[in-house]
N, C-alpha and C positions, 0 to 999 in steps of 0.2 A: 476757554470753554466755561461757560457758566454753570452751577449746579444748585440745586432747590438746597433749603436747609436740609429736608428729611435724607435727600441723597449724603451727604453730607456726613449724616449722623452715622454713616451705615458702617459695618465691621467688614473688609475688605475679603472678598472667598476669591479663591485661585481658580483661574480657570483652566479646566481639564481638558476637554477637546477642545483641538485646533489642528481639524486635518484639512482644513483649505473646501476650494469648490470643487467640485467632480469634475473631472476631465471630458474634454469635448472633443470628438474627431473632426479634423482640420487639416486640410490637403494633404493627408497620407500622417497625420503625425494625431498624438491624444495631448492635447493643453490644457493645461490648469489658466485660464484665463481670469484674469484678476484686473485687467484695465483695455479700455479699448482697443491697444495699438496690441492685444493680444489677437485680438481676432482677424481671421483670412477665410477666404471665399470666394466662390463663385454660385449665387444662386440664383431662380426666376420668381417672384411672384406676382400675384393679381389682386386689384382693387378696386374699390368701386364708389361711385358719387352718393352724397345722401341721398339724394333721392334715384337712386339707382335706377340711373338714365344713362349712364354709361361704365364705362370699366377699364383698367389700364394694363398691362401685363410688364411688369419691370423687371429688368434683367440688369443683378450690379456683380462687378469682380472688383472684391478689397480684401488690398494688402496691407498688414499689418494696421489694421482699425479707418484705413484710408480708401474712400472710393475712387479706383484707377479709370474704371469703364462703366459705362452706362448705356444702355439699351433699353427705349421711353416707347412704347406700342399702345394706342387706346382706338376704343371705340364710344361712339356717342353722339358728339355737339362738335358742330366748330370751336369752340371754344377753348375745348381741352385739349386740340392739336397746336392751337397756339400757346399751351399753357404748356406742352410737353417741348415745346420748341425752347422754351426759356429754362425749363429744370434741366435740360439734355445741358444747357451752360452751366445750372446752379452745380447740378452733384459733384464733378470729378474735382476730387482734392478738397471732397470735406470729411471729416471724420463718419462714422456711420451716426454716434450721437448729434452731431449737428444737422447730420442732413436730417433725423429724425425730428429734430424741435426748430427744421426751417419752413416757412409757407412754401410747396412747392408750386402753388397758384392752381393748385383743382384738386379737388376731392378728392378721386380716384387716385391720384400720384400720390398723394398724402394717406392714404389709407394703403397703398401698394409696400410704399415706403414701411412703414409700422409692422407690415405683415412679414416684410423683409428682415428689420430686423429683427424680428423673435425669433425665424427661421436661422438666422445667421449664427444669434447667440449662442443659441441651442446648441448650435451645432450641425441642425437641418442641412449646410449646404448641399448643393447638386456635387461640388466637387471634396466632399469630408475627405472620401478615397482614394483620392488622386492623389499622388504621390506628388510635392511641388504645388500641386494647384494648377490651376490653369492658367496659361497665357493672355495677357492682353489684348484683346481682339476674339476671344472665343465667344464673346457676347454676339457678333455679326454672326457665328457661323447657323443661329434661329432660322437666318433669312433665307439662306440660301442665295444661287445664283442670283444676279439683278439686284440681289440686298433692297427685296420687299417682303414685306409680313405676310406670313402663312395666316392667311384668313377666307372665310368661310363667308356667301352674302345668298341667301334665298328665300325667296316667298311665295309661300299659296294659300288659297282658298278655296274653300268647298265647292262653290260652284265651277272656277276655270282651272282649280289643281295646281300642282308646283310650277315653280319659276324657280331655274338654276343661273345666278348672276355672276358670282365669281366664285370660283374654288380654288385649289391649291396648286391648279394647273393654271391658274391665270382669269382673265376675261372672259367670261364663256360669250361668245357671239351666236353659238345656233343650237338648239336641243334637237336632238334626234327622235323620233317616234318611233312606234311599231302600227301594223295592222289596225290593232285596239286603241290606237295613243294612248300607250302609254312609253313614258322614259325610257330609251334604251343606251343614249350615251349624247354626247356633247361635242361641239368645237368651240376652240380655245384659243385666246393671244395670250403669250407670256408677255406682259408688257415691261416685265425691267429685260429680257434679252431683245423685246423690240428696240426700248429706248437703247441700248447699247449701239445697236446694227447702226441706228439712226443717227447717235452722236459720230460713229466712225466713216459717216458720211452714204453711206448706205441709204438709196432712194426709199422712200416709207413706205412707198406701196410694197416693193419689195421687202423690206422691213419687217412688214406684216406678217408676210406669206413664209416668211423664214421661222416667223415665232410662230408660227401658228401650227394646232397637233388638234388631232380626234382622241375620243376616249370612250369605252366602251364601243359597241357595236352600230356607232355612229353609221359607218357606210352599209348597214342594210337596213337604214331607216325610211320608210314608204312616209313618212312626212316630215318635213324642217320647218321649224319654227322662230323667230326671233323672240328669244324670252322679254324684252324689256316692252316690244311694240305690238307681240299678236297674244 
């Protein structure tokens, strides 16, 4: 350790406090966290590209300053699904500071990442309270059945009104009307329990028809619509 002369010259004072950092709640317990391998967690957060053109929602669980699980979800560009394709390899089994100061190859993931860990240090996790923390694999349970992302896809205009495309029910294949057109409810494919039916050899047309549900007051609708074609 090098020191300037003036430091040097200086008459030595004692120092009085040294009560550490503030304790942080962490899978059911309060830690004095003092180096990375102190931290645990389970949290989700969300990022976004500079030019906020898309966005990421990332889900990590780490054990003792180590990312175990990773759960990579965006929206935006082709781009940054093949760029989630290659961090979903990079994260597990790096520290949380390295994953912080690695290129995850897009914006959004690297800005997800950073949000994470402030969240994490803090203390923020989703699982502070949990007694243990949560299991490895609690990052899947987001998705639900079929282990696809809970996402939201619609569009309207003034002149032709909403388009319902996909919601958390799946594909919407047909909007339902009233009298007045307006929305009265939807039909739907769940497509990860169609691809299930299908991989277990299950005919796809039947496949279909298995995943597939109404919502809302679909069956008294005096008009059907295909959202994507009328």
């Amino acid at each position: 350790m090098n020191y300037t002369h003036e430091v040097e010259q200086m008459k030595c004072v004692a120092k009085g406090a040294n009560h550490g950092p503030a304790p942080i709640p962490q899978e059911g317990k309060w830690t004095y966290a003092k180096e990375i391998k102190d931290i645990s967690g389970l949290t989700h957060g969300v990022g976004w590209c500079a030019p906020q053109q898309g966005a990421c929602k990332l889900t990590l669980n780490i054990k003792e300053g180590i990312i175990q699980e990773a759960l990579i979800e965006v929206i935006g560009c082709s781009g940054m699904t093949h760029s989630s394709a290659m961090a979903s390899e990079i994260l597990p089994g790096k520290t949380i500071l390295e994953a912080l100061n690695t290129d995850l190859l897009c914006d959004a993931i690297n800005v997800a990442m950073r949000e994470l860990f402030l969240q994490i240090v803090y203390g923020r996790a989703q699982s502070s309270f949990s007694e243990g923390g949560l299991p490895i694999g609690a990052g899947l349970e987001d998705l639900g059945k079929g282990l696809r992302s809970q996402v939201a896809t619609t569009y309207s205009t003034v002149s032709k009104g909403a388009r319902y495309l996909d919601l958390a029910e799946g594909y919407i294949t047909d909007i339902g009307l009233d009298e007045n057109d307006l929305i009265i409810g939807y039909k739907f494919v769940n497509l990860g329990k169609m691809m299930e039916s299908i991989k277990k050899g299950i005919d796809p047309k039947e496949a279909i028809e298995k995943a597939s549900g109404i919502y809302g007051r679909f069956a008294e609708a005096t008009k059907i619509i295909d959202p994507r074609h009328e």
